[in-house]
Each structure stands twice: as C-alpha cells, then as structure tokens.
N, C-alpha and C positions, 0 to 999 in steps of 0.2 A: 522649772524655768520656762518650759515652752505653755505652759498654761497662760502665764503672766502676760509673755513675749503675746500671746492670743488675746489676750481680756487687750492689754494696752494698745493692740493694733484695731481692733473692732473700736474703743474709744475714740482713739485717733482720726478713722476714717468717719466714724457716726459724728464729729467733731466740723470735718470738713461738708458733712452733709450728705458721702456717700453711702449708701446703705439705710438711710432715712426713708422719711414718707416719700418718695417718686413724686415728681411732679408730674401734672395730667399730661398724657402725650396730645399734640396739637390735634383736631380734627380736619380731618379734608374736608375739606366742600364737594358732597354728590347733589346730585340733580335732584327735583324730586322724584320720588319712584314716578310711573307711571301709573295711573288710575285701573284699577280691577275692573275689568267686566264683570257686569252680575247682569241677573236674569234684570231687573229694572229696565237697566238699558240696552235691551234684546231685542229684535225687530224678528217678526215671522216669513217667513214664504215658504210658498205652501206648492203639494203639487197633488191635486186632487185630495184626501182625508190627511197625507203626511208632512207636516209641520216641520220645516227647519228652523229651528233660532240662529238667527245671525246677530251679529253687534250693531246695535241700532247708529250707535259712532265709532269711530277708532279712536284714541287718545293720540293726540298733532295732529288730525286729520280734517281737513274739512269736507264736508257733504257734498258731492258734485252730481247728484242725480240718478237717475237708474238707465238698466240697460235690457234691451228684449230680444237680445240676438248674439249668438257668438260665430264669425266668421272662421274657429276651425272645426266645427264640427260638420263629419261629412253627411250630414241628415240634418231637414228642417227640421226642429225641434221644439215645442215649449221652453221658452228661456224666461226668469226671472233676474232682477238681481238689483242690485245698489254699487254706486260709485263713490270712491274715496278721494282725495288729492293733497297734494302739499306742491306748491308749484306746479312743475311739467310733470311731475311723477302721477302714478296711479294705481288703489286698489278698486279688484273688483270683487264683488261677491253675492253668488249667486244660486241659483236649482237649475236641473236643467230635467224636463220631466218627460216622462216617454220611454225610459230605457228600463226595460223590464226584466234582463238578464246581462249576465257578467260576460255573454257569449257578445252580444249586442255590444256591449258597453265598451269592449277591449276594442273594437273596429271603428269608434266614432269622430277617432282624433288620428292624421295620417301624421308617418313621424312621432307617434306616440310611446312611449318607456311605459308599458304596463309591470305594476307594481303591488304595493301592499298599503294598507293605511289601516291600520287597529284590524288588522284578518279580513279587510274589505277591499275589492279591489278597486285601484287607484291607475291613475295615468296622469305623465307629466311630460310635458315639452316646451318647447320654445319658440317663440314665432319669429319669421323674418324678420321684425322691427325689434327683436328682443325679449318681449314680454317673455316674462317667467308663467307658465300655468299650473296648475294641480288640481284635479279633478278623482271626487270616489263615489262609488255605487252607494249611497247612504242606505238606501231599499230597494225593495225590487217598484220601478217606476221615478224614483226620484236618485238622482245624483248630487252632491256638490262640488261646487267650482270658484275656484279664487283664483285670480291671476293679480299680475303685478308689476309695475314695468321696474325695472333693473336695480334704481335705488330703494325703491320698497320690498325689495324680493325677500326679505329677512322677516316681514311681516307674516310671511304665506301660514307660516309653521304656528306662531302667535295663533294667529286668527282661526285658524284650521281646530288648535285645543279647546276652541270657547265656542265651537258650533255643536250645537245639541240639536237630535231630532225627538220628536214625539208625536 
C-alpha cells in the first residue's frame, strides 16, 4: 500500500507541475566585468636598465597626466609616474629611483608603517589631505609607488597585482 500511496503522490505532484522540468531561475543583472590588464596595455618606466610595467590606462579612469615629484619623500629623488582621475579622485602611479637599499628605503617616508609586499619591503601611509600611499623596493635602485586619494584607495591593491618589472 505505501508503494501505491508513493507512485499516486509523485503523479499527483508531477501533475501540478512540481517536480517537473524547474523553470529557469531569473538572472540578475551584473555589471560588466571590468576589462583585464594585459601586457598590450602596459606602459613602462624605467629607472636606469630596470623597467616597470605599469597599466598604460585603468578601466573608469581617465588619463590625467604625469607627475615628477612626491612631496613625502624625505630626499630629492628621481620620480617618474602617471596620473589617473574620475572626478576629484586620484591614482597615481609611479618609480621612484635612487634607493639602493632596504636600509635607505624604510627612512624615506616619515610617519611611514614599513612592511612586506611579495618578501619586499614596502611602506605605507597617509598624508595630511588623506591620500592613501604604498610604496616597495621592486630592486635595488628602483621602488614603486601608487597613491590614491580616499575613494580610489581600493584600487591600490588592483594595480599593485598587474605591475611587473623586468
């Protein structure tokens, strides 16, 4: 009896349409991804024979120029770099060439959190207006630096994975 009472209820319900083909679940609406960095669109700077690849563009960013100076470093320095924007926001991204030891490197930003980046040493702080910075010893002579004012600061990390030297 309880077989029957099973076959006639599986009927029943396959009847009403439960337990049938599922209709498709609705699809949300996402964004689209955001565009891959590749080497294509990779811009170089250089500091003496050691090549940085940086992101020639950001994906929602537009081009705003370069920069040849960073006002926390406590030593004049070779500075290269490029500027990003979306409104009043801002990336930057850049080398900064000169610094030939890890000993040098941790003294060049006051107020600085010396730290790690892939087993390299790194420094991060924040400037009086906000800006977010990150800065690491790529080689011995060349560093790099991205900053970012407060609503880009999510970028820092982004940008940071897609910088290659050679």
């Amino acid at each position: 009896m309880r077989r029957l009472a099973a076959v006639l209820l599986m009927f029943a319900l396959t009847a009403c349409g439960v337990g049938g083909d599922p209709t498709p679940p609705l699809q949300a609406t996402l964004p689209p991804p955001k565009p891959v960095i590749t080497r294509k669109n990779m811009a170089s700077l250089s500091c003496d024979d050691t090549k940085v690849h940086v992101p020639a563009e950001i994906p929602g960013l537009d081009d705003a120029g370069k920069f040849a100076r960073l006002d926390s470093l406590r030593q004049r320095l070779k500075v290269r770099g490029r500027i990003w924007r979306e409104d009043d926001e801002r990336v930057y991204v850049g080398v900064v060439c000169g610094v030939h030891s890890a000993e040098r490197f941790s003294t060049l930003v006051a107020r600085s959190t010396l730290t790690l980046y892939q087993g390299k040493p790194a420094l991060r702080w924040i400037t009086r207006t906000g800006m977010r910075n990150f800065m690491w010893l790529e080689r011995p002579g060349t560093a790099v630096y991205i900053g970012a004012t407060p609503g880009l600061a999510t970028e820092i990390r982004l940008i940071a994975a897609d910088i290659t030297a050679a």
